[in-house]
Every structure is written in C-alpha cells, then in structure tokens.
KETI-864012 format. One record per residue (C-alpha): residue number from 0; residue in three letters; x, y, z. Coordinates in pm, 1 decimal, m for minus. Layout:
BEGIN
+------+------+----------+----------+----------+
| sefi | kenu |     east |    north |       up |
+------+------+----------+----------+----------+
|  NUM |  ALA |        X |        Y |        Z |
...
+------+------+----------+----------+----------+
***
This chain:
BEGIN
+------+------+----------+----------+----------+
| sefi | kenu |     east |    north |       up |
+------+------+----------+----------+----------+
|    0 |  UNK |  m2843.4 |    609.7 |   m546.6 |
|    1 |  UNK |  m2824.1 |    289.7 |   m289.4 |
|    2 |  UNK |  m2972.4 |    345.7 |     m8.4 |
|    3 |  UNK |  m2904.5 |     93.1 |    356.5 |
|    4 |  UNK |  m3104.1 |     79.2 |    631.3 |
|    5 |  UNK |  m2951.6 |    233.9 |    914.7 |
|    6 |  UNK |  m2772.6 |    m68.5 |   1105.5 |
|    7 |  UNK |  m2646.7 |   m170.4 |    746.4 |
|    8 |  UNK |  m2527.8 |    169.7 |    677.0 |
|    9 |  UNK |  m2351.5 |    189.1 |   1037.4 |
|   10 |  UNK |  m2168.9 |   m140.8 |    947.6 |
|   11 |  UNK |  m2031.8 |     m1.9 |    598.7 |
|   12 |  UNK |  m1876.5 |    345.5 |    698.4 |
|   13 |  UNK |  m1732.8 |     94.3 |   1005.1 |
|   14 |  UNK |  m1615.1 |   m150.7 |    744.0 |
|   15 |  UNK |  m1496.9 |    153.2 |    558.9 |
|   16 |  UNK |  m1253.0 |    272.9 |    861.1 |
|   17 |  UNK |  m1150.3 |    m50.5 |    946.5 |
|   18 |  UNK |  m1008.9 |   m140.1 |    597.7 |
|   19 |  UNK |   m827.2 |    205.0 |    546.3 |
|   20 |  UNK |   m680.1 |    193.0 |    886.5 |
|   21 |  UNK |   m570.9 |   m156.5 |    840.0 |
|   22 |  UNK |   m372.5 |    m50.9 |    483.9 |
|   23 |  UNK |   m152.2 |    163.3 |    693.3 |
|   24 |  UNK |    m26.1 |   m207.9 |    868.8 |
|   25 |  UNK |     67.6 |   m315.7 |    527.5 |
|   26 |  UNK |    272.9 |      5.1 |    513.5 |
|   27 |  UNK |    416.7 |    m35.8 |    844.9 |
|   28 |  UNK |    541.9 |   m399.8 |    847.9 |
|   29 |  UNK |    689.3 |   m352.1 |    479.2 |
|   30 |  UNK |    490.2 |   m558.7 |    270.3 |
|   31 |  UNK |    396.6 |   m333.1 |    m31.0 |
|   32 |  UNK |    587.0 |   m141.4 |   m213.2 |
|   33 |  UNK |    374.3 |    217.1 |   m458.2 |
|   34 |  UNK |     15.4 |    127.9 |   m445.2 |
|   35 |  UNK |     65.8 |   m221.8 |   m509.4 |
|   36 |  UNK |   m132.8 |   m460.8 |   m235.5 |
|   37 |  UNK |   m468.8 |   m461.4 |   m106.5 |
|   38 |  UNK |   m734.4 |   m558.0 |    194.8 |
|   39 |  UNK |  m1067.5 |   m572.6 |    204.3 |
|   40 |  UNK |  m1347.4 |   m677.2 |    415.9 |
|   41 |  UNK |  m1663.1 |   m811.5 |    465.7 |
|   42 |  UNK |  m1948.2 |   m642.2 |    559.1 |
|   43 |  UNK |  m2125.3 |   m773.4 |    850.3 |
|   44 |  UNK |  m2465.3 |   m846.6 |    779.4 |
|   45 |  UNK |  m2498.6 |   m769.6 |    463.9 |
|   46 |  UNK |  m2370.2 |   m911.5 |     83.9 |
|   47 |  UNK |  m2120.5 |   m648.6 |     91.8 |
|   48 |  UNK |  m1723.2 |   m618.3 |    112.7 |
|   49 |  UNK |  m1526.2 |   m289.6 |    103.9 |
|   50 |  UNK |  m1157.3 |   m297.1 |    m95.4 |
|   51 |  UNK |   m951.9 |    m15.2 |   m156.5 |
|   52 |  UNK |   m966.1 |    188.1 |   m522.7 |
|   53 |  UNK |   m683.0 |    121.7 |   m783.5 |
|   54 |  UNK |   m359.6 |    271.1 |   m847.2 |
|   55 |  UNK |   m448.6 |    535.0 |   m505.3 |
|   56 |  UNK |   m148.3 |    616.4 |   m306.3 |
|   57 |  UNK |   m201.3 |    449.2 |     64.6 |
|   58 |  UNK |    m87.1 |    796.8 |    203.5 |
|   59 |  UNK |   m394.5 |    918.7 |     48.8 |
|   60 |  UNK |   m626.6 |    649.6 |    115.6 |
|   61 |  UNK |   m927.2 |    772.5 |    391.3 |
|   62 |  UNK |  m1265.2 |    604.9 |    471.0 |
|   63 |  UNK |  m1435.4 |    801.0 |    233.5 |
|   64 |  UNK |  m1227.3 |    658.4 |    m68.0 |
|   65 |  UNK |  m1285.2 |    295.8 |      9.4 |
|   66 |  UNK |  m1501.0 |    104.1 |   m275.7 |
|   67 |  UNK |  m1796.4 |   m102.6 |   m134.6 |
|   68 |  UNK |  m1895.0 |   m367.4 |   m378.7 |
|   69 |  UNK |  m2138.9 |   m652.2 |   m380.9 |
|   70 |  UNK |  m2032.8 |  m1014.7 |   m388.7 |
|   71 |  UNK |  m1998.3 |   m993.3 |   m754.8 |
|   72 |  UNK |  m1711.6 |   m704.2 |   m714.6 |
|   73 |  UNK |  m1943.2 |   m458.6 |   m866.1 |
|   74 |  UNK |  m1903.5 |   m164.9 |   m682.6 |
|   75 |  UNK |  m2279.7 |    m25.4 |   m567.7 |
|   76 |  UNK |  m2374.7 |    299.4 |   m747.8 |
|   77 |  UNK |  m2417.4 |    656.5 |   m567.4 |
|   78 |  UNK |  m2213.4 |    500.0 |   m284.3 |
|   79 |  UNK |  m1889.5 |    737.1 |   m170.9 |
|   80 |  UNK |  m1589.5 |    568.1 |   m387.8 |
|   81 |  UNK |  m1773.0 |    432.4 |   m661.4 |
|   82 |  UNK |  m1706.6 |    675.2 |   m944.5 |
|   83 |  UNK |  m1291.1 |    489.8 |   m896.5 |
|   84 |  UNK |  m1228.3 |    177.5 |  m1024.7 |
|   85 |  UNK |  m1174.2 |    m89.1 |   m716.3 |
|   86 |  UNK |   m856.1 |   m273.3 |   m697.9 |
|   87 |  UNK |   m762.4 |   m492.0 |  m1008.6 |
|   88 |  UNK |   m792.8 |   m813.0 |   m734.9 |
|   89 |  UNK |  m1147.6 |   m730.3 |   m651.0 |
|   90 |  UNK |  m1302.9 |  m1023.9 |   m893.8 |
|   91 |  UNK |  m1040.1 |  m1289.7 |   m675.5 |
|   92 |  UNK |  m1166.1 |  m1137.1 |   m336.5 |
|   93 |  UNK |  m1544.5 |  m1099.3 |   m424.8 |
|   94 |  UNK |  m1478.5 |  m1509.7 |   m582.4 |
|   95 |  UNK |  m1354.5 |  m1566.2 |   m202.1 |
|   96 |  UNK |  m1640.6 |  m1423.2 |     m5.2 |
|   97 |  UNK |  m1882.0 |  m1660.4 |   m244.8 |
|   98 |  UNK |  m1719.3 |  m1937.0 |   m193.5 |
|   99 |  UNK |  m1567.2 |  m1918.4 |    116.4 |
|  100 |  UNK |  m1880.6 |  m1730.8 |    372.0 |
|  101 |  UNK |  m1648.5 |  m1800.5 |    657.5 |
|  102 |  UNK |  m1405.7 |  m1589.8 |    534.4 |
|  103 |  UNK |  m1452.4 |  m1232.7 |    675.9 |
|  104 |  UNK |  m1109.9 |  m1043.7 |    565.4 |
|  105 |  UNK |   m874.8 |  m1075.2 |    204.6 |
|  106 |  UNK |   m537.9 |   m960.2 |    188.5 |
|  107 |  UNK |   m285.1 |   m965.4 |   m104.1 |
|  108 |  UNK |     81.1 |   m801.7 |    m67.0 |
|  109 |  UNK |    372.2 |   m841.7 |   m283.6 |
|  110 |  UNK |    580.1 |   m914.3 |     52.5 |
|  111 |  UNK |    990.5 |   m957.2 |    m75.4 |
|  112 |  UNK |   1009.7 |  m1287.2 |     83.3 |
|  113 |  UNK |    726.3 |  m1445.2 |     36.9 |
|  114 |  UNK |    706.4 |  m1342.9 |   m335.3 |
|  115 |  UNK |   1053.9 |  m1536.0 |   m380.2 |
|  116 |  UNK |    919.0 |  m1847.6 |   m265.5 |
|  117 |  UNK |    611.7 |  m1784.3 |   m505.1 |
|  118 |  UNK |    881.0 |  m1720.4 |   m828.6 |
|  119 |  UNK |   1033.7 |  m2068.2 |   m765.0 |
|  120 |  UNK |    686.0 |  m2198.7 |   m726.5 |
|  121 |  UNK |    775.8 |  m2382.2 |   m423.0 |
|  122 |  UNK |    615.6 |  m2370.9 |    m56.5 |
|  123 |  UNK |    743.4 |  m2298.0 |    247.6 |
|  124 |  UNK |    820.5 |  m2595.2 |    466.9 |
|  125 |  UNK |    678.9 |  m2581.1 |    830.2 |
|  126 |  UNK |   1020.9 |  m2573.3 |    992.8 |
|  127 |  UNK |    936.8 |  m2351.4 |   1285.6 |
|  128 |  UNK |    738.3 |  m2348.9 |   1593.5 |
|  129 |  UNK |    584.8 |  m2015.3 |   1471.4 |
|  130 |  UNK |    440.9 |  m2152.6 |   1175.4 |
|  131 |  UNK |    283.7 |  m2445.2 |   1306.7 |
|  132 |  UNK |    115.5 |  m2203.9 |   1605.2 |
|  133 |  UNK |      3.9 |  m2007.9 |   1252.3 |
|  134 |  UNK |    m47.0 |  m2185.5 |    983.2 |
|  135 |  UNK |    m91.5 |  m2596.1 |   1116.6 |
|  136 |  UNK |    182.7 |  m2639.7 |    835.1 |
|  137 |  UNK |    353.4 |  m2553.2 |    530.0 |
|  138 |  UNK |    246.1 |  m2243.6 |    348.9 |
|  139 |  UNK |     86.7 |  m2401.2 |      9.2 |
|  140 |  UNK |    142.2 |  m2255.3 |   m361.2 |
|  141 |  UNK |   m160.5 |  m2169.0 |   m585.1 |
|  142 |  UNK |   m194.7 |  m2239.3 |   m957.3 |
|  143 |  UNK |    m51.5 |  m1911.1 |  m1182.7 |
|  144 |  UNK |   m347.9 |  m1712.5 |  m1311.3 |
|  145 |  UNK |   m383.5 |  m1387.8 |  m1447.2 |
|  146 |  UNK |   m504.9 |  m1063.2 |  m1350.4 |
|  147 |  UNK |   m866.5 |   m944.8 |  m1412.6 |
|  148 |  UNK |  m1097.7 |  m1209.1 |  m1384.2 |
|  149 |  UNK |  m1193.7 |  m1482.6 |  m1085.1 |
|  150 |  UNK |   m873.4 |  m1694.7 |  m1193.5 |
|  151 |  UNK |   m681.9 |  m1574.2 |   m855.2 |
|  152 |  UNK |   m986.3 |  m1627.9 |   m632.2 |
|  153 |  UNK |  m1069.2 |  m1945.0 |   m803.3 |
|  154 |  UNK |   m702.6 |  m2075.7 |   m720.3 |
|  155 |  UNK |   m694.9 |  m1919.8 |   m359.7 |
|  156 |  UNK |  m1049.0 |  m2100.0 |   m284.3 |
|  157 |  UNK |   m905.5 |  m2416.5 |   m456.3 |
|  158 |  UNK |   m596.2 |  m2404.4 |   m255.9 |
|  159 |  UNK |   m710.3 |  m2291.6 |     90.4 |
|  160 |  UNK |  m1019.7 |  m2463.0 |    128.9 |
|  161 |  UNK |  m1005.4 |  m2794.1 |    368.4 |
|  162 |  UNK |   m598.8 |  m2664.4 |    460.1 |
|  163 |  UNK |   m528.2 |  m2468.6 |    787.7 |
|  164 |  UNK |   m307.6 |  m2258.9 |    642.5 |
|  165 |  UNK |   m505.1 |  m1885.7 |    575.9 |
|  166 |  UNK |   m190.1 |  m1786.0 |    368.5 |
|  167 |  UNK |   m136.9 |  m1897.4 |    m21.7 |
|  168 |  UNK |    143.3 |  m1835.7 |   m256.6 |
|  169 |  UNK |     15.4 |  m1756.1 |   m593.9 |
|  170 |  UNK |    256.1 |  m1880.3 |   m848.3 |
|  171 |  UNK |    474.1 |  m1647.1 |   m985.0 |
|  172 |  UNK |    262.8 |  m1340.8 |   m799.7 |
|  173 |  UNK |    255.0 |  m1350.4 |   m418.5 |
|  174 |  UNK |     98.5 |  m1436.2 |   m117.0 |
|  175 |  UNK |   m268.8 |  m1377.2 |    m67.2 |
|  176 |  UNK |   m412.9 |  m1429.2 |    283.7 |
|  177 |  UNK |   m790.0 |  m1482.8 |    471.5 |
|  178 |  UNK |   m918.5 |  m1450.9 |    814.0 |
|  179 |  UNK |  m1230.1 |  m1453.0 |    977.1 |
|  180 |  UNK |  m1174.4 |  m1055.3 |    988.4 |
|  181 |  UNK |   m968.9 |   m825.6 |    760.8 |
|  182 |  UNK |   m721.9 |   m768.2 |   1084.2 |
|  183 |  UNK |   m702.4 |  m1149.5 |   1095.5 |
|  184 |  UNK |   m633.9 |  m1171.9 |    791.5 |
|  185 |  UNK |   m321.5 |   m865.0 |    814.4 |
|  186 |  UNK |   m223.9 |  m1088.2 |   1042.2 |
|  187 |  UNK |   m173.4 |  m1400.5 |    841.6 |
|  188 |  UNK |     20.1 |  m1145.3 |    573.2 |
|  189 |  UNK |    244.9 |  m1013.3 |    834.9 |
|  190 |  UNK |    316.0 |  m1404.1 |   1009.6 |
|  191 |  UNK |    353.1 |  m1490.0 |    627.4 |
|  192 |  UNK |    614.9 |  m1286.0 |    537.4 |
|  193 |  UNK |    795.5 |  m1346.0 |    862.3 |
|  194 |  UNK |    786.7 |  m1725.9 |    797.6 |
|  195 |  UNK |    899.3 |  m1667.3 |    426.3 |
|  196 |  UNK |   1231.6 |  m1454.9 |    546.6 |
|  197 |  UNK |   1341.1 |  m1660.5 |    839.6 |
|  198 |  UNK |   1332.4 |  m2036.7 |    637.7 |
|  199 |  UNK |   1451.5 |  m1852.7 |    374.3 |
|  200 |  UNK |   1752.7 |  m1756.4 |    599.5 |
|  201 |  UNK |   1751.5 |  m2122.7 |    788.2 |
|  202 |  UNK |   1737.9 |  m2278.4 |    400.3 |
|  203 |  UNK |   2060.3 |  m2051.6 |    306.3 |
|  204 |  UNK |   2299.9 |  m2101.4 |    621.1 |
|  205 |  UNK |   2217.2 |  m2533.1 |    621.6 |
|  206 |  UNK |   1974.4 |  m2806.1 |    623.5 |
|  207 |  UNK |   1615.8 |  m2736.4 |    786.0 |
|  208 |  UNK |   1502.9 |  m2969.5 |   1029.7 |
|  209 |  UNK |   1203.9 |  m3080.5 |   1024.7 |
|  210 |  UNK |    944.4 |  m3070.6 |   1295.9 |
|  211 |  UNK |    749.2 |  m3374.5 |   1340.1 |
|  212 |  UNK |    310.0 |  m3363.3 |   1233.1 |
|  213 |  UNK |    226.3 |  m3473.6 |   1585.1 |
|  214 |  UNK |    430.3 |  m3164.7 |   1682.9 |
|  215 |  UNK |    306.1 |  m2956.3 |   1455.6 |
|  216 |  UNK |    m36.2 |  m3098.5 |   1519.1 |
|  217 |  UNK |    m34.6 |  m2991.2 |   1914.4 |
|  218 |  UNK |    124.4 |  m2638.7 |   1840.1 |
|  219 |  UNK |   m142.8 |  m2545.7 |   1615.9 |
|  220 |  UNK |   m426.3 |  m2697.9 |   1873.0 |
|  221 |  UNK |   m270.6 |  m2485.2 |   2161.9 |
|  222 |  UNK |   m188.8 |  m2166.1 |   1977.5 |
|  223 |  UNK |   m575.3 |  m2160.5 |   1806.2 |
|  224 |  UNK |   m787.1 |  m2296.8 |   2119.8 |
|  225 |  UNK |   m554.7 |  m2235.0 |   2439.3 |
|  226 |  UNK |   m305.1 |  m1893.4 |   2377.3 |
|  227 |  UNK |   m406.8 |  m1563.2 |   2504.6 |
|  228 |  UNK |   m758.5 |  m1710.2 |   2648.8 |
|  229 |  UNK |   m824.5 |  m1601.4 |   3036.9 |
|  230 |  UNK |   m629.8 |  m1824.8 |   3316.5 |
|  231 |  UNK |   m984.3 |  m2025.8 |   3348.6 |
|  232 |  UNK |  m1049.3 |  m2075.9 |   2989.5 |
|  233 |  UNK |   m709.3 |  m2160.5 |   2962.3 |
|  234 |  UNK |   m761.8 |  m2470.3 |   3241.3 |
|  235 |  UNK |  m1041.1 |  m2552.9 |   3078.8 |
|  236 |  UNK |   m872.1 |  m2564.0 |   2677.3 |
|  237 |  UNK |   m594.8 |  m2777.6 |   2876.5 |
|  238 |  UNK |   m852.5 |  m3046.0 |   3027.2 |
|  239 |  UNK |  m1051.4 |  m3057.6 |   2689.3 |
|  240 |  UNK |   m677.1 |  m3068.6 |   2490.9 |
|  241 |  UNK |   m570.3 |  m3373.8 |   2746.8 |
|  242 |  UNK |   m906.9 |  m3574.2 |   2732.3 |
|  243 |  UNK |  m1056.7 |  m3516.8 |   2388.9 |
|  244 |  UNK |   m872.0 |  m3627.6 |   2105.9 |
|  245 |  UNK |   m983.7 |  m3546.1 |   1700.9 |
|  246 |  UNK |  m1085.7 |  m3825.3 |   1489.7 |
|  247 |  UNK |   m737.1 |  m3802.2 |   1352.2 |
|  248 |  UNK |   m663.3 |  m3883.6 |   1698.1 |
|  249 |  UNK |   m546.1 |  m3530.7 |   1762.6 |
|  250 |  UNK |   m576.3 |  m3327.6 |   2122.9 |
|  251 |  UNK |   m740.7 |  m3006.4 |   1982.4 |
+------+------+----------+----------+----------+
***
C-alpha cells in the first residue's frame, strides 16, 4: 500500500473532492451525455493527478471513487479507487501533465456543438467578443487519433502548446480543454461549447463577420490581465495595458 506524507495526503483527498464536485458542472451545463466525459486534476505538489473511473455513472461518482494515478496514468496501488479501471482518456491526460507542467486541470466532453464542428474537422472562427475575451482566437482542431494510448494527449499537446486557446477539437471526437486548475479548465469546456452553438447559429442565419486581430488582440489582454481584478489593480492593468506594449506590439 502507498503511503503520502501528511501535507501530500491532505492535497489528494482535496484533489479528490474537487474533481468529483466539478463532474457534477459537466452534468449541469449539458455537456455529457451516460458516463461519457471526464476531468481530472493535478495534484499540487506532488507527481500525481486524480481522473474519474470508467464506465461509473456521474450520479454515483463520490471522492472516494476518484482514481489517483501517477504521471504515467498508472493508478497508485492500495490507494481508495484503484481496484477500477481509470477513464479510457487517462494515457492523453497523464501525456498532458508531462508535457505541459503548467497545465493544472484536463477536461474532455462530448459537448453537441462543439463535437459538430469536430465531425467536419473544421474550427471555430473567432467571430465574437466572447471568444476573443476566452480563447485570444479561433478554437483549433487536433489530428484524429484513437482511443487507448498517448495519441489524444500527443495531439492536444501538439495543438495547444504556443496557442492561447485552452480548448481543442479532436477530429472526429470532441473538444478537450486545459487550465491552470481543473475548474479552469470546466470553464474553458463550458465557454467552448457556448462558442460552438452560437457561430454555429450566426454561420446558419448569414455571413459571420469577422473581428479584426488587433481587436481580438486587446479583448483577450483585458479579459486575462484587467476583468474582475479589484478597482486598484484594475487602474493599475489599465496604465500597464496603455504604456507597455508586447513585442508583437500588443498592449497586454
């Protein structure tokens, strides 16, 4: 049996709650349909990540059930969980926290919308003001790749890395999304999804018009660096966005 130290330990059965509470969102915004769909999570300090077990019903899906596995997506013996077999994704997530150690949160849902974009293999333009707050842009497609080894991750890491975008569109599967937390990461599924349905919509009733980089460009700086910060921060952000421009020559 594994045994943690004690601050280790208190970050897994966290990690644990966290990740079956945040399955419930998933259920509650509409994006998976039987026990299809998955988060997970990094541990914090620690070579760790907890993902949900396969084929479980999310109604039934508790702390105690969640699968912690090792950056390999082994799951670690005599831990609670690990007598189930973890989610048929967990070799593309574990793939994603080993390549990607900024990446603290994985989701994958098989969202209506976005999975229709992913069929025709075709991304979704950055055609409104939401999005570029989001994503800094379109919403990119990933190669096709099967189920069951590191092919997903591998094209998810290929895709994402270097783009601001933290949602992808695997081929012919769906949308997989990253965050610097697993409830960042819900997040990008749930804006995802939202951005799929409402070009989707624009695309069917006429022409999309296109917003222009710069635009995009200084809705994305605001919306990461400026929205929701305190009124001083926010005075601050504004200076800094006015009098510091990127080497792209971009007011972040």
């Amino acid at each position: 049996m594994t045994e943690f130290t004690a601050e280790i330990q208190a970050a897994v059965d966290a990690t644990r709650a966290e990740i079956a509470r945040l399955h419930d969102e998933l259920v509650r915004y509409g994006l998976v349909v039987w026990t299809g769909g998955n988060v997970s999570g990094r541990v914090p300090g620690a070579d760790l990540f907890v993902i949900k077990p396969s084929g479980v019903s999310y109604a039934d899906l508790a702390p105690a059930n969640m699968i912690v596995c090792d950056l390999d997506g082994v799951a670690v013996p005599g831990t609670p969980g690990s007598d189930r077999s973890p989610s048929s994704d967990t070799a593309a997530h574990a793939y994603v926290y080993r390549n990607m150690p900024e990446v603290g949160g994985v989701v994958h849902t098989h969202s209506t919308y976005a999975v229709a974009w992913a069929a025709r293999g075709e991304e979704i333009p950055c055609v409104i003001t939401g999005m570029a707050d989001e994503f800094g842009g379109p919403i990119p497609v990933g190669p096709f790749a099967i189920i069951g080894d590191d092919s997903i991750g591998r094209g998810i890491v290929d895709t994402l890395r270097g783009h601001r975008s933290r949602a992808v569109l695997m081929q012919n599967h769906g949308p997989f999304t990253i965050g610097v937390s697993a409830k960042d990461a819900v997040k990008a599924a749930v804006m995802c999804e939202d951005a799929a349905r409402t070009v989707h919509l624009a695309r069917e009733a006429g022409p999309l018009l296109p917003i222009s980089q710069e635009k995009i460009d200084a809705l994305y700086a605001r919306y990461q660096n400026v929205y929701g910060q305190p009124c001083d921060e926010r005075r601050h952000a504004d200076r800094h966005h006015d009098e510091s421009p990127d080497a792209a020559g971009v007011h972040r």
